[in-house]
LOPAMAR-44405 format. One record per residue (C-alpha): x, y, z. Coordinates in steps of 0.1 Angstrom, whole numbers, padded with zeros to 4 digits, always signed. Example, Ala and Ser with C-alpha at 12.3 -4.5 7.8 and 13.67 -1.06 7.14 Angstrom:
! LOPAMAR-44405
+0123-0045+0078+0137-0011+0071
! end
This chain:
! LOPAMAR-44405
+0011+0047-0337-0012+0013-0328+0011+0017-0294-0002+0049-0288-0043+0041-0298-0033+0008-0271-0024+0034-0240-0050+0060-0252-0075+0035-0253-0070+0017-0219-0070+0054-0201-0101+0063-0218-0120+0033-0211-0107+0038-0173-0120+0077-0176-0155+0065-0182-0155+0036-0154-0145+0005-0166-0122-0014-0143-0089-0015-0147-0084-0050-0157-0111-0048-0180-0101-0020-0194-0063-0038-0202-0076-0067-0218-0102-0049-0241-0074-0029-0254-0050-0054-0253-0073-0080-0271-0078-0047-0298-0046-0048-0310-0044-0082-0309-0069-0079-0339-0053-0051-0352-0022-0065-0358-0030-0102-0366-0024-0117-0330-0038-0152-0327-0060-0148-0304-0060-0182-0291-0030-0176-0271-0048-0145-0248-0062-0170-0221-0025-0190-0222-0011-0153-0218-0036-0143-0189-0032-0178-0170+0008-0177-0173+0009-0144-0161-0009-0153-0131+0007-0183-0123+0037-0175-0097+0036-0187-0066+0048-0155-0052+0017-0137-0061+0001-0164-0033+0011-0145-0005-0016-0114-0014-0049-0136-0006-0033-0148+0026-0019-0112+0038-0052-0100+0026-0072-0126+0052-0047-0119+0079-0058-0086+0077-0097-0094+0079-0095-0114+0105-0073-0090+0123-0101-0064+0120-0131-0088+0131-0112-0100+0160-0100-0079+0190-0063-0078+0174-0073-0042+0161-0091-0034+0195-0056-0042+0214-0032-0026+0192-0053+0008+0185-0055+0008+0227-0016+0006+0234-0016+0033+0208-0042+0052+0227-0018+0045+0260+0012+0057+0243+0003+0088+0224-0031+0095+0237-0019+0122+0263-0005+0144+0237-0026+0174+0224-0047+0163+0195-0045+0129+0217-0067+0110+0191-0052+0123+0162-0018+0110+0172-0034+0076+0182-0048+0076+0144-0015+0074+0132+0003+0057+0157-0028+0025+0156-0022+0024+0116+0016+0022+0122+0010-0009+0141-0016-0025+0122+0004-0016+0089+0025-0047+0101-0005-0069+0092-0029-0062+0070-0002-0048+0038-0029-0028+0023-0042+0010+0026-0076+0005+0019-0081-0023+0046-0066+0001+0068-0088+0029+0063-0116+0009+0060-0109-0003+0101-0096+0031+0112-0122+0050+0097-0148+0029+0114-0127+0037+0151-0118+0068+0149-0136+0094+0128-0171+0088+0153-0148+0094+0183-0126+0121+0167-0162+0142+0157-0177+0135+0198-0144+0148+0211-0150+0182+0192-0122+0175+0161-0139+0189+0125-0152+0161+0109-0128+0166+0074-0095+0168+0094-0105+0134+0114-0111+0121+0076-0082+0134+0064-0055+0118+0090-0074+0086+0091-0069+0084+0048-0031+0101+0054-0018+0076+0083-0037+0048+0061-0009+0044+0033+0017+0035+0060-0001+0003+0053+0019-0001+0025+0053+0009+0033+0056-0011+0068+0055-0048+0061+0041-0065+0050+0033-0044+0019+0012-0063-0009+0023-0037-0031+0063-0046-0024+0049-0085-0027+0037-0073-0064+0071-0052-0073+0092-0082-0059+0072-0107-0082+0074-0089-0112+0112-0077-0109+0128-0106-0090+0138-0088-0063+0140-0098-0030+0108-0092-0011+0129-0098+0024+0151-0067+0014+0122-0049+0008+0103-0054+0040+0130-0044+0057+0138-0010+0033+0102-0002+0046+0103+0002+0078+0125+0033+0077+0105+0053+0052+0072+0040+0074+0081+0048+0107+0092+0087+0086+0058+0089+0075+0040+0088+0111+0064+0114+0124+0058+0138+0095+0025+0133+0098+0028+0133+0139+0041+0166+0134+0015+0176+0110-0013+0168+0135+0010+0195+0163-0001+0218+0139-0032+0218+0136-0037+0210+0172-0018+0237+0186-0042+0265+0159-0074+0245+0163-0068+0236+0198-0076+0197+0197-0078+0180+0232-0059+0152+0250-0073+0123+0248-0063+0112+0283-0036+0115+0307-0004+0093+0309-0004+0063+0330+0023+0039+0338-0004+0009+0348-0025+0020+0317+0006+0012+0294+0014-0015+0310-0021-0033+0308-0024-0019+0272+0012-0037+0262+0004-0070+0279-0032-0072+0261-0016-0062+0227+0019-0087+0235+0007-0114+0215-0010-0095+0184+0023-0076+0187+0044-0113+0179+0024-0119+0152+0043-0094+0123+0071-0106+0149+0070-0141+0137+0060-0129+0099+0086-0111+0094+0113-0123+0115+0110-0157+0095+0113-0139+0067+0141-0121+0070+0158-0156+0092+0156-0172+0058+0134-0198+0076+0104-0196+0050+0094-0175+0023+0072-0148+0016+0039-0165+0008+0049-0193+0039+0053-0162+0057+0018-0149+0046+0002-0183+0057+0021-0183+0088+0000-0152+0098-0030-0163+0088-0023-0193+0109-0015-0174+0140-0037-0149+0137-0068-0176+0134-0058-0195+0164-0057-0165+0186-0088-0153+0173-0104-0194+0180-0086-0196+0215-0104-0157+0225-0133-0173+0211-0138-0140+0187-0133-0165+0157-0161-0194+0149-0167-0212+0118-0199-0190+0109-0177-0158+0112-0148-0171+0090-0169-0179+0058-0174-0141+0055-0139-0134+0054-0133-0159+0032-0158-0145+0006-0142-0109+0011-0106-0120+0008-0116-0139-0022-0135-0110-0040-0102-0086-0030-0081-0114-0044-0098-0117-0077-0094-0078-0084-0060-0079-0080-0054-0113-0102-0075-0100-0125-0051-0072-0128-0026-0092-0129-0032-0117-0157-0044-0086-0180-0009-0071-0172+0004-0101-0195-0016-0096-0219-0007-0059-0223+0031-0066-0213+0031-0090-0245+0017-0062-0265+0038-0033-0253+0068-0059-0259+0063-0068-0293+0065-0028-0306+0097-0023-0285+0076+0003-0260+0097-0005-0231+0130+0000-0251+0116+0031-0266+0105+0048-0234+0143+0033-0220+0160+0051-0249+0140+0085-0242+0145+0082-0208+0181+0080-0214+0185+0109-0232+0160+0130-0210+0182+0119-0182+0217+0128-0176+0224+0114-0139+0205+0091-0113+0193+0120-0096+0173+0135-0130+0163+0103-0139+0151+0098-0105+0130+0131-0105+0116+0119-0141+0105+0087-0122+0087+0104-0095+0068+0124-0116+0060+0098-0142+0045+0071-0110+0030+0104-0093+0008+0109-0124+0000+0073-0131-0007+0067-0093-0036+0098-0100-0049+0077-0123-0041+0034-0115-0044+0018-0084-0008+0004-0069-0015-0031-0081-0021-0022-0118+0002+0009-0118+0030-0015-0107+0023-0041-0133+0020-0023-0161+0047+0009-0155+0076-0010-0136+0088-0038-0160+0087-0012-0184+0113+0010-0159+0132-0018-0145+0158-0021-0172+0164+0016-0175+0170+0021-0134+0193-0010-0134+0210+0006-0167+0216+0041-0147+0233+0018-0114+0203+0024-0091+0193-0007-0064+0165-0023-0071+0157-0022-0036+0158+0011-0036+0134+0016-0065+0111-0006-0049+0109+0021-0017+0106+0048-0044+0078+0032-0065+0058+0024-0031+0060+0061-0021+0048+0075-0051+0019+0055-0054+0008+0055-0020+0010+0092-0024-0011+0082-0055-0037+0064-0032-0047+0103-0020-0051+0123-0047-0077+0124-0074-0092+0112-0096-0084+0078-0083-0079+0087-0048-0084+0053-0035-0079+0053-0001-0095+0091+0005-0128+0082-0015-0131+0055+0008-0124+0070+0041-0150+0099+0030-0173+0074+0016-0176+0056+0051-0177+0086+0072-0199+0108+0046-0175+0136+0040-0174+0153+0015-0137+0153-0003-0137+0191-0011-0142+0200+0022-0109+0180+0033-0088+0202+0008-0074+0227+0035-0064+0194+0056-0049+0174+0030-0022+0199+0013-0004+0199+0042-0008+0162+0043+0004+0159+0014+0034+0180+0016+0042+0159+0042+0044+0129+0024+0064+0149-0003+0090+0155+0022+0093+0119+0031+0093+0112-0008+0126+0131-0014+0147+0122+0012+0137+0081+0001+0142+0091-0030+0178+0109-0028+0186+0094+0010+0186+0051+0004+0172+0044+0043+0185+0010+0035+0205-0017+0010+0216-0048+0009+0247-0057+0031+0244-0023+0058+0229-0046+0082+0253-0076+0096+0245-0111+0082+0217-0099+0064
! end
């Protein structure tokens, strides 16, 4: 019963506003009281939750991704997009997607995404003569590949907490990404061919080839990020500051980087990092709490009986991440909901891995639909749409993404051992 006041609590202080992280502790620190808790051991909890070196490679994919978006990195990769896809009709709508598949390989986050795209390619979209809520509403839909192509600082977060190996999930990602732009590729067709969008341009060789060779050394950057990675030459937050590292020194040797323009990113990446430690150390808190009245053993028991194969229990997944990602961002929903699920999937036979794909899905789906919306709220907050007008746009979106969420979710695009020496 205190269990239940504990969730009910948290969502209702999330309901009227409170932040997340805010909202975890208060609750947390609630039935601490309650049930006789010292209370001197909150801050160890919060500090020791926090504390994994892991967890260091979010601030530094997190900078790589600013200061790909204030240097020409973005510039370079959104024109070889343009030079690739831009001919098609609905020419710009395709290079929305195609542009966030490529700078999915840096930045690891949605919202960082939509925040650059949104910026590039709504104002052109509208000049060209596309309706000002279906420009919104590929920019937010091609956003979440940000999170399922590596680097992913949601699969960083899943990897810490479950011990899973963030290499085997960088590379599960790229399958279920690289589905996601041609669902959504195809999507675009549509409404192209009934709203008759233009090209953009026509193809040309020497245009594709001038785009490629400006973009050929952004392009090694995820090159050397993730190819270390999965080489076993350094690990995932070495990977991270590898980036950052490359990233800087092309953006010092273009002269697009200066001291003066760094501190700024700095500031932002620590202000993003901070929401998402916060998160984190609260997490402990609440994980402590949830563990001492045997929630997660509860929820595995009913689960268990609910669930007769790994096919129903994966359907009773789905649904149970595709409400909480309506509700938590992917940080918090991953804390707080998959040590809870871990023990149950691995009881049931199913590859962590796997899970990990499934869980990343869901909540980038999440990242779209109310009332959280993360990732929509900001797209239509920049470009000053209104969200109900991008309704007729977005279902079939969506449906999209739903597609691409069952066949990850009955279809493993990848495990452990199918590729040679890995």
């Amino acid at each position: 019963m205190t269990a239940t006041l504990l969730v009910l609590s948290m969502f209702a202080l999330i309901a009227i506003g409170m932040p997340v992280a805010f909202a975890m502790m208060v609750s947390a620190a609630g039935f601490m009281a309650m049930t006789g808790i010292a209370m001197p051991t909150l801050p160890i909890t919060m500090f020791g939750g926090s504390a994994s070196f892991v967890i260091l490679a979010v601030p530094l994919f997190i900078l790589m991704g600013e200061v790909m978006s204030t240097t020409s990195i973005a510039e370079r990769l959104i024109d070889l997009a343009r030079a690739t896809v831009g001919w098609m009709r609905g020419g710009l709508a395709h290079v929305n997607v195609v542009s966030s598949m490529l700078m999915a390989e840096m930045s690891g986050s949605a919202v960082a995404d939509a925040a650059v795209t949104s910026k590039v390619f709504v104002p052109q979209m509208t000049r060209a003569g596309y309706p000002l809520p279906f420009s919104a509403s590929v920019t937010a839909s091609a956003a979440i590949i940000g999170i399922i192509i590596p680097p992913s600082i949601p699969m960083v977060l899943f990897g810490a907490v479950t011990n899973t190996s963030i290499r085997d999930l960088f590379l599960a990602g790229f399958a279920p990404g690289i589905a996601l732009g041609l669902v959504f590729i195809v999507t675009n067709h549509y409404f192209a061919v009934k709203e008759d969008h233009p090209r953009d341009l026509a193809f040309s060789r020497a245009l594709l080839k001038t785009a490629f060779r400006r973009a050929f050394v952004p392009l090694l950057i995820p090159v050397v990020v993730i190819g270390g990675l999965i080489g076993g030459i350094f690990t995932p937050t070495e990977a991270a500051a590898i980036g950052v590292v490359v990233a800087l020194l092309f953006g010092f040797f273009m002269r697009e980087m200066t001291l003066r323009k760094l501190y700024p990113l700095l500031v932002a990446t620590t202000h993003q990092t901070g929401a998402v430690l916060l998160i984190v150390a609260a997490s402990a808190i609440l994980g402590q709490v949830l563990a001492n009245e045997l929630i997660p053993q509860k929820l595995a028991a009913l689960l268990g009986e609910a669930a007769s194969s790994q096919a129903m229990l994966l359907l009773l997944i789905n649904v149970l991440l595709l409400i909480c990602g309506m509700f938590l961002q992917a940080p918090a929903a991953i804390i707080v909901i998959i040590p809870i699920l871990m023990p149950i999937v691995t009881t049931f036979g199913i590859d962590p891995v796997h899970f990990g794909i499934v869980t990343c899905v869901n909540l980038a789906i999440g990242q779209q639909t109310p009332p959280v919306a993360t990732v929509l709220m900001a797209v239509c907050s920049i470009t000053k749409t209104k969200m109900r007008d991008t309704v007729p746009y977005m279902i079939w979106y969506l449906v999209a993404m739903f597609v691409v969420l069952v066949v990850v979710t009955y279809v493993p695009l990848f495990a452990p051992g199918l590729i040679p020496g890995l």
